[in-house]
KEZA-204322 format. One record per residue (C-alpha): residue in one letter; x, y, z negated. Coordinates in pm, 1 decimal, decimal comma, always signed. Layout:
BEGIN
residuo  u  v  w
a  X  Y  Z
...
// end
This chain:
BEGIN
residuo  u  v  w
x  -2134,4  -1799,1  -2086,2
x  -1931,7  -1909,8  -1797,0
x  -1703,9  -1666,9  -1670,9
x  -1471,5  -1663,2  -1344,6
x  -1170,8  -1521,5  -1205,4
x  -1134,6  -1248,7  -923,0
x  -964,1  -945,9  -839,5
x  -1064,4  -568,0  -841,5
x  -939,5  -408,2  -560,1
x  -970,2  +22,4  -603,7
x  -901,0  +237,8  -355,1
x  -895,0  +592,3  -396,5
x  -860,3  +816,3  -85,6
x  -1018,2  +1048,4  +167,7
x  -1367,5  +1039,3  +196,5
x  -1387,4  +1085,6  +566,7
x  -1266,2  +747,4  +567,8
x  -1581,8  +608,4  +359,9
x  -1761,4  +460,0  +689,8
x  -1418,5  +329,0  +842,2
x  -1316,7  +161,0  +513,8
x  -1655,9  +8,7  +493,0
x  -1683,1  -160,9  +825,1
x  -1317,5  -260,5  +757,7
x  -1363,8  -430,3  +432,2
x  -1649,3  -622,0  +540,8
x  -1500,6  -746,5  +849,1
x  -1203,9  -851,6  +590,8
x  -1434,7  -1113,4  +418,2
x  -1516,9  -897,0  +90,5
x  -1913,3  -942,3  +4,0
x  -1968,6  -609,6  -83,1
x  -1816,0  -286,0  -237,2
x  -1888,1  +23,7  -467,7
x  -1807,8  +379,8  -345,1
x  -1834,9  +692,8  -617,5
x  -1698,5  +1037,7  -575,3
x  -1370,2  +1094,7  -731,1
x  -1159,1  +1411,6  -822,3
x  -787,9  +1468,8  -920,7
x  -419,6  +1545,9  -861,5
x  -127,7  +1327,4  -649,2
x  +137,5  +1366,0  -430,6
x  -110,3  +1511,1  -208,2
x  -198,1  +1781,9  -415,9
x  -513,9  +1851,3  -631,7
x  -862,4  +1698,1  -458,0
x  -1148,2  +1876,5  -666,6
x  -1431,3  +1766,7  -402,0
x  -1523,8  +2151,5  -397,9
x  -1475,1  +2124,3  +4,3
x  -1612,5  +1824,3  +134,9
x  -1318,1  +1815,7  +374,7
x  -1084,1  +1741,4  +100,8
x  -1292,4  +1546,9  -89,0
x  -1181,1  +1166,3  -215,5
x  -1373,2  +860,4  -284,1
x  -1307,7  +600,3  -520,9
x  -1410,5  +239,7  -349,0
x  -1428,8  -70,5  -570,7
x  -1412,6  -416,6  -458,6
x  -1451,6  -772,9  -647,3
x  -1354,7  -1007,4  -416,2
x  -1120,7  -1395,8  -486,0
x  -762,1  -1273,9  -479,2
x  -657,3  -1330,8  -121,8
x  -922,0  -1132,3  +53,6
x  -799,4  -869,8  -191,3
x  -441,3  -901,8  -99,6
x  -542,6  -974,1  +288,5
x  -788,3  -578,2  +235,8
x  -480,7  -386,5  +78,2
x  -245,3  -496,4  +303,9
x  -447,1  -422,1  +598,4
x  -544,6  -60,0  +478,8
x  -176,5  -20,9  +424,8
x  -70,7  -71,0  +717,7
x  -319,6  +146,9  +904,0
x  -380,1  +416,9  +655,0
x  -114,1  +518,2  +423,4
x  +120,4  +689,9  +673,2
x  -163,9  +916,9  +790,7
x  -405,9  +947,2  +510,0
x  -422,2  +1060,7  +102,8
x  -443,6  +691,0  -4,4
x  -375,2  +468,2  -321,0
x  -473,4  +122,1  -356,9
x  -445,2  -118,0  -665,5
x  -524,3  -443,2  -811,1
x  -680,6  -582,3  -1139,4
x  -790,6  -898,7  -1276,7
x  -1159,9  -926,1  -1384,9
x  -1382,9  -1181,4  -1507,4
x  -1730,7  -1226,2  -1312,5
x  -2022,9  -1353,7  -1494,5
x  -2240,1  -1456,8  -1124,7
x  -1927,3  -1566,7  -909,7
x  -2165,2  -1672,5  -646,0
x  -2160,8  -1251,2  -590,6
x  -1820,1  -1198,7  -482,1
// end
C-alpha cells in the first residue's frame, strides 16, 4: 500500500458562506472539498443550527500543503474580521494521491 502526504485543511464557520467558500476554494487550486453541518460553542457564542441563520458548516479539504496554506490565508484575510470563522491544518496520508 502506497501512501502519500497532504494536508487537511477544516474550516468551520457560517454557513451562509458555504457557496462563497466553495467558488473560493476552487479558484484556489484545491480539487475538491467536503461540507457537513456542524454545531457548537466559541467566542461567538453557542451555534446549535436550530436557526438556519446561525447555523455553521464544517468544510474539509485534502489538498498538497501550499494550496492549503495559499486557501487559509486567503479566507483569513477576507473573512475572519467579519465572519464566525476557524480554520486549521492536519497532516494526512492519501491512499489515491492522484485525488487531491
Amino acid at each position: 500500500m502506497s501512501l502519500e502526504s497532504r494536508k487537511l485543511l477544516t474550516i468551520v464557520t457560517e454557513s451562509a458562506l458555504e457557496h462563497e467558500l466553495s467558488v473560493e476554494i476552487q479558484r484556489l487550486g484545491a480539487h475538491g472539498y467536503t461540507v457537513t453541518d456542524a454545531r457548537g460553542r466559541g467566542g461567538r457564542g453557542v451555534r446549535n443550527a436550530s436557526w438556519t441563520m446561525s447555523a455553521n458548516i464544517r468544510i474539509e479539504v485534502v489538498c498538497p500543503a501550499a494550496t492549503a496554506e495559499t486557501i487559509a490565508a486567503t479566507l483569513k484575510e477576507r473573512y475572519y474580521a467579519n465572519y464566525a470563522m476557524i480554520l486549521f491544518l492536519s497532516d494526512v496520508e492519501v491512499m489515491r494521491p492522484d485525488k487531491f
